[in-house]
C-alpha positions in Angstrom: -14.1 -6.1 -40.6 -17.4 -4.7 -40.4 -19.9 -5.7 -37.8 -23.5 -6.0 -37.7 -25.8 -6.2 -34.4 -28.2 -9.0 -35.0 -31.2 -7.2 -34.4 -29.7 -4.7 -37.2 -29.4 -7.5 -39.7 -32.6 -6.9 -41.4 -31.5 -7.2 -44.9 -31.3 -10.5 -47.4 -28.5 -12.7 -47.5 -28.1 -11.8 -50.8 -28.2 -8.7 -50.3 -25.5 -8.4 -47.3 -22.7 -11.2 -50.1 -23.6 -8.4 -52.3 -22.6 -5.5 -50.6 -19.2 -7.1 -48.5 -16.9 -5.6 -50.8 -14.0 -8.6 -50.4 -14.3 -8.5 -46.2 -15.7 -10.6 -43.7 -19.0 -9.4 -42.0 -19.7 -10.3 -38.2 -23.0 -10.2 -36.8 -23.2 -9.7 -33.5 -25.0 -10.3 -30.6 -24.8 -8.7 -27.1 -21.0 -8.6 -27.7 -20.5 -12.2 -29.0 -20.2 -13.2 -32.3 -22.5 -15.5 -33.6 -21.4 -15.7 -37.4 -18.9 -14.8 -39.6 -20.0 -14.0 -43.3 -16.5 -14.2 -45.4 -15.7 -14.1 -49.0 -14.0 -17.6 -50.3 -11.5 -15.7 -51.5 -8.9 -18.5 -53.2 -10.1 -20.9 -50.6 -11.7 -24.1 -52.0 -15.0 -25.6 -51.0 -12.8 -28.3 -49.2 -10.9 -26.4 -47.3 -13.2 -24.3 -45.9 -15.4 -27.3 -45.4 -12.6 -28.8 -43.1 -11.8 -25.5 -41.3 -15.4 -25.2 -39.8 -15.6 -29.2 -38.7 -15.6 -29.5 -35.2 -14.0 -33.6 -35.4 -11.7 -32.3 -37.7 -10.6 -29.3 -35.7 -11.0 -31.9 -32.7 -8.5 -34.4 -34.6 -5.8 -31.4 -35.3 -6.2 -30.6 -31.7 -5.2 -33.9 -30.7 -2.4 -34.5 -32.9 -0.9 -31.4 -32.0 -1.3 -32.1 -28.1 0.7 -35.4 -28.9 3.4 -33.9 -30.1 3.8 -31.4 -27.6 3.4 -34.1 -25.5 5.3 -36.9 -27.6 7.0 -35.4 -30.0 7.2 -36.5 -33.6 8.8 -38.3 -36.4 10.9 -36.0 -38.4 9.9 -35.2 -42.2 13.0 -36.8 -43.3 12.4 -40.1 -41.4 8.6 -39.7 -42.9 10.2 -39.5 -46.4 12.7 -42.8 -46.0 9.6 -45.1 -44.8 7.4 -44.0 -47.5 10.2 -44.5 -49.9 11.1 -47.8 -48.2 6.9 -48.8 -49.3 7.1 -48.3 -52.7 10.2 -50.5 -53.3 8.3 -53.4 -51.6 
């Protein structure tokens, strides 16, 4: 991954998509990173959308604290009740 100090990012934006060759470019400043410049790759507008959302990320986080915490319903179980719904 190549990184870039923020004070050395003087180029365009359209110059730095131009020139990523297929990896993610960091820009950096004083040791943190501040933002991430990636290719989409196969990654959908969607889905990179939802990656980045701090409720969604927020939501995930929750879920997967209750099940640590809870535990969950097992796929199969899943599959039966949504089966059960469509013979209703």
């Amino acid at each position: 991954m190549k990184t870039i100090d923020l004070q050395d990012a003087t180029e365009s934006l359209a110059e730095y998509v131009k020139n990523m060759e297929g990896e993610p470019i960091t820009i950096m400043h004083k040791g943190v990173a501040l933002a991430i410049l990636a290719p989409a790759g196969n990654d959908d507008y969607e889905s990179v959308q939802m990656s980045t959302n701090p409720e969604f990320i927020a939501l995930l986080e929750r879920s997967r604290k209750s099940y640590r915490e809870h535990g969950g319903i097992p796929a199969e179980e899943v599959r039966k009740m949504f089966a059960d719904d469509k013979d209703e």
